[in-house]
Structure formats: C-alpha cells, structure tokens
N, C-alpha and C positions, 0 to 999 in steps of 0.2 A: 538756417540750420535745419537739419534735416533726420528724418528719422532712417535707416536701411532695412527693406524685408528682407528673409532669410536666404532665395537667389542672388537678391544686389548683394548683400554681402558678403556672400560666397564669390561671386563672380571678381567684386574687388580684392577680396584676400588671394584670390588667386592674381593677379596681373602685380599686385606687389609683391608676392613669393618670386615669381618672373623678375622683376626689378632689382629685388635684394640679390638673386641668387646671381642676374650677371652681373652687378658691382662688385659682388662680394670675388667672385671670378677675378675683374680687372684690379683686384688688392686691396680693397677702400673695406673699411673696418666700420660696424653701424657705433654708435653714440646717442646718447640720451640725454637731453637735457632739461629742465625744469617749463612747465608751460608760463609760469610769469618772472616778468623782468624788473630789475629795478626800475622806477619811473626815467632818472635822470639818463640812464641806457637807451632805452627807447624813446628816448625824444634830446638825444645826444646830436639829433642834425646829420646823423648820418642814415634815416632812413627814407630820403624822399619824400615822395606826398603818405605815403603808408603811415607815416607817423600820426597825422591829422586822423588817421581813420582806426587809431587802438583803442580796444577797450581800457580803460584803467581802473584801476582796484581803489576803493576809498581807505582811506587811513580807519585803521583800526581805531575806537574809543572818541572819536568827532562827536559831539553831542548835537543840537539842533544851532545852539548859537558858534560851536567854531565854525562850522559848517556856512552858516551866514557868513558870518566874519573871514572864512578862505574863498568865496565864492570866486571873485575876480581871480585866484590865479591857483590851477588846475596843478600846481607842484604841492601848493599846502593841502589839498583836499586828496591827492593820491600821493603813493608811495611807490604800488608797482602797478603794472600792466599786462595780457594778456598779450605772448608774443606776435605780431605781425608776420613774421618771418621769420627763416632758420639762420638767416646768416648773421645775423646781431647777437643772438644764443652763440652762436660757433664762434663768434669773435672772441666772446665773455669766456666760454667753454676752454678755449685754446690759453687764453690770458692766465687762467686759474690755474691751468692743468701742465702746464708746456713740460716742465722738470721729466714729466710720469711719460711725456710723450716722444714719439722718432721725429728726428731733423729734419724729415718729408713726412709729413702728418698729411692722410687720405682718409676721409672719413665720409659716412654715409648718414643723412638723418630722414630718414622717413616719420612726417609727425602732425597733428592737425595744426592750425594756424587761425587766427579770427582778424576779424577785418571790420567793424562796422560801414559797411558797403551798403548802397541803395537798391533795397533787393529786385533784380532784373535776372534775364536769364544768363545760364553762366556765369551769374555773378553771387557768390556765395558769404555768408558772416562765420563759418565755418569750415575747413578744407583742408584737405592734407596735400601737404607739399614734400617731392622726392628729390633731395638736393644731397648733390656729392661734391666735394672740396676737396683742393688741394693747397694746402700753406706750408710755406718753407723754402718752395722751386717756384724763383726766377725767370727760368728758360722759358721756349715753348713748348717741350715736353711737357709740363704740368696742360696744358692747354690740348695736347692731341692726344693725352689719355683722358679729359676729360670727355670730349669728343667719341674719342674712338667708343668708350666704354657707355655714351649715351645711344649711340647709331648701332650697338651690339642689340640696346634694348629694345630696338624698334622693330629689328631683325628679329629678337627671342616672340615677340609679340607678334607680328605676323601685320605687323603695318609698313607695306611695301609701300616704294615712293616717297617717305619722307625727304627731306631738305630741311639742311642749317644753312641760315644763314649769318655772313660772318663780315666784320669791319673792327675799325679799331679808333678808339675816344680822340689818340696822337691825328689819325690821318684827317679825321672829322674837325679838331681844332687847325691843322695846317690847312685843310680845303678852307676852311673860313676865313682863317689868316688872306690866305691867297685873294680871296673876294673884298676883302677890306674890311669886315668886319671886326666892330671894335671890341678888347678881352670884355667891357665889362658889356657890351652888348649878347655877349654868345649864350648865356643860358639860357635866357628868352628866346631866342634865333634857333637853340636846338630844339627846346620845346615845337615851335610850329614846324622846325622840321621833321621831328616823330610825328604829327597828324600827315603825313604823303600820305602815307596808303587808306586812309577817310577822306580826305578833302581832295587831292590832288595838286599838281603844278600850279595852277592857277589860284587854289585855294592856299596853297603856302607862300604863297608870292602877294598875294591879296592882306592876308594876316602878319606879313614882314613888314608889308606899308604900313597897315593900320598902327604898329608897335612903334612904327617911329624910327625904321632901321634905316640907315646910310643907302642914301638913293642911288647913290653909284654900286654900291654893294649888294643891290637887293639887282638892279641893272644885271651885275656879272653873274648872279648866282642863277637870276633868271635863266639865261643865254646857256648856263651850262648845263643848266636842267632840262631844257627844252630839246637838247643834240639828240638824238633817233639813239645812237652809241653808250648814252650815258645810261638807261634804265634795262639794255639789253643784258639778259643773262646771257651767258655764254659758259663753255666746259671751266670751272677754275682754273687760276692760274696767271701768270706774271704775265700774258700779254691782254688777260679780262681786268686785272686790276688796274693797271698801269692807264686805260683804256677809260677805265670809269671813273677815273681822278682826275683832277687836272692838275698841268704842272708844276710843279715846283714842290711836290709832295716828298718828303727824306726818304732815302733809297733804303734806308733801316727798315723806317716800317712797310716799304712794299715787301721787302726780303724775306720780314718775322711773318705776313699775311703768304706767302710763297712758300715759306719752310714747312708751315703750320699744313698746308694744303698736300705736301712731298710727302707728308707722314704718315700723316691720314690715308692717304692711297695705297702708300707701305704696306699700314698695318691692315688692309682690309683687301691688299692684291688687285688695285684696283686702279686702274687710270684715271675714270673720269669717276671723281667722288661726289657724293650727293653733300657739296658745299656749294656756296653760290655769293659772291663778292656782293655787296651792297652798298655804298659808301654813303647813303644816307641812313641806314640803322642808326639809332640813337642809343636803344634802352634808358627808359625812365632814370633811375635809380643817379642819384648825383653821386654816388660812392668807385663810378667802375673810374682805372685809370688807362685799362686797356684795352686787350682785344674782349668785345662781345661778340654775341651770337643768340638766333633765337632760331627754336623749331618748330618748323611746318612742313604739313601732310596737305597731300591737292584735293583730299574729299571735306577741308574745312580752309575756310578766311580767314580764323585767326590765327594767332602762334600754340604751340603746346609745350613751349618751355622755353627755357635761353638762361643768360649769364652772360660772366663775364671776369674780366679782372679787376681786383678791388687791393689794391697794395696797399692803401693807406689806412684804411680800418682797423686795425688789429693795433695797430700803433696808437691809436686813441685808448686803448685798454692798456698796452703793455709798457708803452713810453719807448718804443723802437721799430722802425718799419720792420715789417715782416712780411713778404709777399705771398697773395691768395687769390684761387682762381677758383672759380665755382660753377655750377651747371644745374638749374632746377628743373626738373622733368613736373609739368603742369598735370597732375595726376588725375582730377576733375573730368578734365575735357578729355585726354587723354580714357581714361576707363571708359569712354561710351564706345571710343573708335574700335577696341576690342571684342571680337567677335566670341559668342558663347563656347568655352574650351569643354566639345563635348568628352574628347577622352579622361577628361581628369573624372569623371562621372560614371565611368568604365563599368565601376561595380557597385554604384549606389543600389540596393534591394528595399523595398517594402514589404513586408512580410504581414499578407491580411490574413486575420487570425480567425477564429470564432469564439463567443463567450466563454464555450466548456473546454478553449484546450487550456491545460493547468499552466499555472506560472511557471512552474520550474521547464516544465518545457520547451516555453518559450523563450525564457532564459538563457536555457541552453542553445537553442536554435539557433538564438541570437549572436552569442560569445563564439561560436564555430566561424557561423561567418563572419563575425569580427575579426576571428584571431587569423581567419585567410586574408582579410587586406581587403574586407570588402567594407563602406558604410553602411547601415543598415537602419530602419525603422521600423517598429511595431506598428501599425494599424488594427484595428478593431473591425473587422466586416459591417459595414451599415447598407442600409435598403439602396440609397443611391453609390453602387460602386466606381460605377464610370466617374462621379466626382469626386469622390476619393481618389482614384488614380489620375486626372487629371493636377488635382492639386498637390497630386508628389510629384509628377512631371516637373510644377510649372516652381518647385522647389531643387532641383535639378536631379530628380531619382531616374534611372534608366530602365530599372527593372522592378519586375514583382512577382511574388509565388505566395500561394496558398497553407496556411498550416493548420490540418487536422490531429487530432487528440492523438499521439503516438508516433508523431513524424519526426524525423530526425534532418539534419542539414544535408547529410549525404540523398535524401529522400527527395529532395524539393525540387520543384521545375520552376524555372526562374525565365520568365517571360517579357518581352521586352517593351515599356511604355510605352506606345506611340501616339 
C-alpha cells in the first residue's frame, strides 16, 4: 500500500478523467459500491485463487475465548471482507438493484481493491481497478463495445501499439477434448497451460507429465504445439483462427471469434485490428464461460488488463442466469506507460510574493487568475529561489510571476518554469 505525492497524484487523476470520460462517451454509466463484502460472497467459489488472498473483517464483539474457540474455521471469526475485485460487488450490485435498472445494464466502476499479495514489484495490497461491464446481452455485441470502447482508451491515452488478445473457454475446452483430455483432468491441464508464456513448450509439456496427464494426450497436445503455424500471429481473422486450432473445433465458435473481429474493424475503419487469436489464453478466473481477452502494449511483458464472459455468476445471486461480459483496464501498470500530459498544466502559476505585499492583495491577485481558468499558488520569496521554483516545477506548475505591493493580475509577467 502506498502513499501518492502531489505530481503522482495529479498525473493519476488525470489518466482516469481520460478513462471515465471515454466510457462514459461509449454509454457505460459509473456505479458505486460498498468497499466490504459479505464473507459467504467472497468466498462463494466464484472468485479463483483471489479468494485465498482477502482481507476479512473480524466479527464484531469476539472476546479472547470465542476467538480461541472459532479459530479453526475463518467463517466464525469473520463476517465480511475487504473486496478483491469489482466483479463480485457488480454481481451483488446488479442482484440487489435489477428492478431500478435497463435490460442492457453498461456500467463503469472505477475503485480501489486489496489483495493480501506477497509484496514484489507490480504487485500491490492495494490498487485501483478500471472495469466496465455489460449484463443482460447475450450476443457478441456486448463483447465489441466492450472492446471497442477499451482500444478507444488506449488511443485517448497516447499508447500506440497496443494489442488484445483474444480466445474463447468453448474452443480451449474442444481443443482438449480433441487431444483426449479427460473433463475432470482439464482444470489442472489449463492451469499449466496459462504458465506458456513463463515456462514455455517444453515447460508445459514437462508439468502435464509431472500431473499425471493421459500420455497419449500430453503426446497430441505436444505435436500441436510444437507446428511453426500454431504460435504464429498473423492479421486476425477466419483463416488465423481456423489455422491455430486444430480440427474438429465447432464452426459456431470460430464464427462468434470472426464476427467479434468484423466489428471491431467496423467500428474503428479498420482492416487489420490490433486483436491477435491465441488459442492458448486461459485467464485465471474459474468464472469466465466465454470469449476472454487480455491487454498488452510491446514496451512491457506483461498484460495491462483483460476479461472476459462470465454468464454464470450473477445466477448465483439472483437464482437465474443472466449474461455478463466485463473488461478490466489494469490501471497500476497502466498509469506508469503514460507519459506526463504537459498541456493539462497550460496555466498552472506560482505567484512569489514578498513579506510586505498585504493579504488582500494577494488575494485578489490570486481569485483573478483563478476566475481566468488558471491554477494557481502563493509562494512566499525565500533566499534559495531556484528551489522554490524547482519544487513547483517538479509539482507540475508551468509558470511564475513576481508580486510587489500594488500589483494587480492584469500587471503580472508570468514566466515559464524550466
């Protein structure tokens, strides 16, 4: 957890004004919801390994001996917990709310999250997460607005080159099928096939034997992984997908993986769309039941966000499936790639004063160029100036002018930090 000095947190408030302002553009409405959850919620089995890493809230009024006496089982000693994630709040949110809500509910929750995580880099116990949802649509429309309107943010941000990448849980369970892979073998078998891109070919082929997986099935999946064709990216599209599957995969879902790619292009006038087929994407999360996707930029290795479809979740709240597809923009990693937006700074002034000019002066001085659109600070002239004006520099101030006893705002020469 961390502390923000006054640049870093100017610099983040701006790249989410950025964020909110192009969701709120593609229709997604923001939402709020509570930072703790019931216990039995968050450790309802639907949130992956994330569950194992919440904080949870002690039962109000526990003296020293219930305390003893609940030790062994972490339901009697907590009630709620510190949310993990936004999509478990969204579930509960939507559950509670549906009546007050549209039949296509688009929502936006920008929010912190905590994690008892083993502190390394990039890896934080507290973090804000930018997740926009769509529940209610079925289709793949819910899936290329949620797309479209993330590749909008990358663009308002000024991070050229991004790439999503994109597969679907259906083709990933038939490619296994196809290999012989047994149902109740597959979760395990997905699991080391999310370490590819750590370990490698070898290394997931190495860790399917160790598991104990169907030697004939570790055989085909070998052989398929190893083809020069199968790890090739290539422009999207029905002859890269088709290409990096193997046979016998349902013509549905190469179609919904083809449609999803025609639209995208649509909405952004663009032939070849920065998506890229992967048919080993996994995403963690046991909850998705369809197409996922995760974002990456070529000036970093790991992802800066993803999702996916999660149909079945919301029916564990509401007592009826209800379909939802989500998209979390990794806001962390993401805020460093952002480069310092000097125009928002345009009219940041410092205004070094001396002891004898009177307050009301500066006051007024002040509220002028306030009420022109400029931000502004008082300064006090001290002996070392040049550190005074570096230190409003390095706060993100652009400029600065001098005010003597009698000056006025129209008076002032406003000079530029360097």
């Amino acid at each position: 957890m961390r502390d923000f000095l006054p640049a870093d947190k100017a610099r983040r408030e701006r790249v989410l004004a950025v964020i909110r302002d192009r969701y709120r553009a593609h229709g997604f409405d923001e939402i709020e919801t509570p930072v703790v959850e019931d216990y039995e919620r968050l450790h309802a089995g639907i949130g992956g390994d994330n569950e194992k890493l919440a904080f949870n809230v002690l039962r109000r009024g526990l003296d020293a001996d219930g305390i003893r006496d609940a030790a062994d089982d972490p339901a009697a000693l907590s009630d709620l917990g510190l949310r993990y994630d936004l999509t478990v709040p969204l579930a509960r949110f939507y559950a509670t709310n549906r009546a007050q809500l549209p039949t296509v509910f688009r929502a936006i929750q920008i929010a912190p999250v905590w994690r008892a995580e083993r502190p390394q880099k990039g890896r934080y116990r507290q973090f804000v997460q930018c997740d926009i949802d769509i529940i209610g649509d079925a289709t793949p429309r819910a899936e290329v607005e949620l797309l479209v309107a993330s590749l909008d943010v990358l663009d308002a941000l000024g991070l050229e080159g991004g790439t999503i990448r994109i597969n679907d849980r259906r083709a990933l369970d038939a490619m296994l099928d196809v290999f012989g892979f047994s149902p109740e073998a597959r979760p395990g078998v997905l699991i080391t096939i999310d370490k590819l891109d750590k370990v490698g070919p070898d290394g997931v082929v190495k860790e399917l034997r160790e598991r104990g997986a169907d030697d004939s099935a570790v055989a085909a999946f070998e052989a398929f992984l190893l083809r020069p064709q199968t790890r090739e990216y290539l422009p999207y599209g029905e002859a890269q997908i088709r290409k990096a599957l193997p046979q016998g995969i349902d013509d549905e879902v190469v179609a919904h993986l083809v449609g999803i790619g025609d639209a995208v292009a649509a909405a952004r006038g663009q032939v070849d769309v920065p998506l890229h087929f992967d048919p080993f994407l996994v995403r963690g999360m046991g909850y998705y039941t369809g197409t996922i996707y995760e974002l990456a930029h070529p000036s970093v290795s790991y992802s800066l966000g993803g999702g996916g479809r999660y149909d079945g979740m919301i029916g564990r709240f509401l007592g009826q499936d209800v379909p939802a597809v989500g998209f979390s923009i990794g806001f962390e990693r993401i805020v460093d790639l952002v480069g310092a937006d000097a125009g928002d700074a345009a009219s940041a002034v410092v205004l070094v004063h001396d002891r004898d000019v009177p307050v009301a002066e500066l006051a007024a001085v002040k509220a002028a160029l306030v009420a022109q659109g400029s931000r502004v600070r008082l300064e006090q002239r001290t002996k070392n100036l040049k550190a005074l004006l570096e230190r409003a520099a390095a706060d993100g101030y652009t400029g600065f002018a001098t005010v003597s006893a009698g000056a006025s705002a129209d008076s002032l020469e406003v000079r530029p930090l360097d």
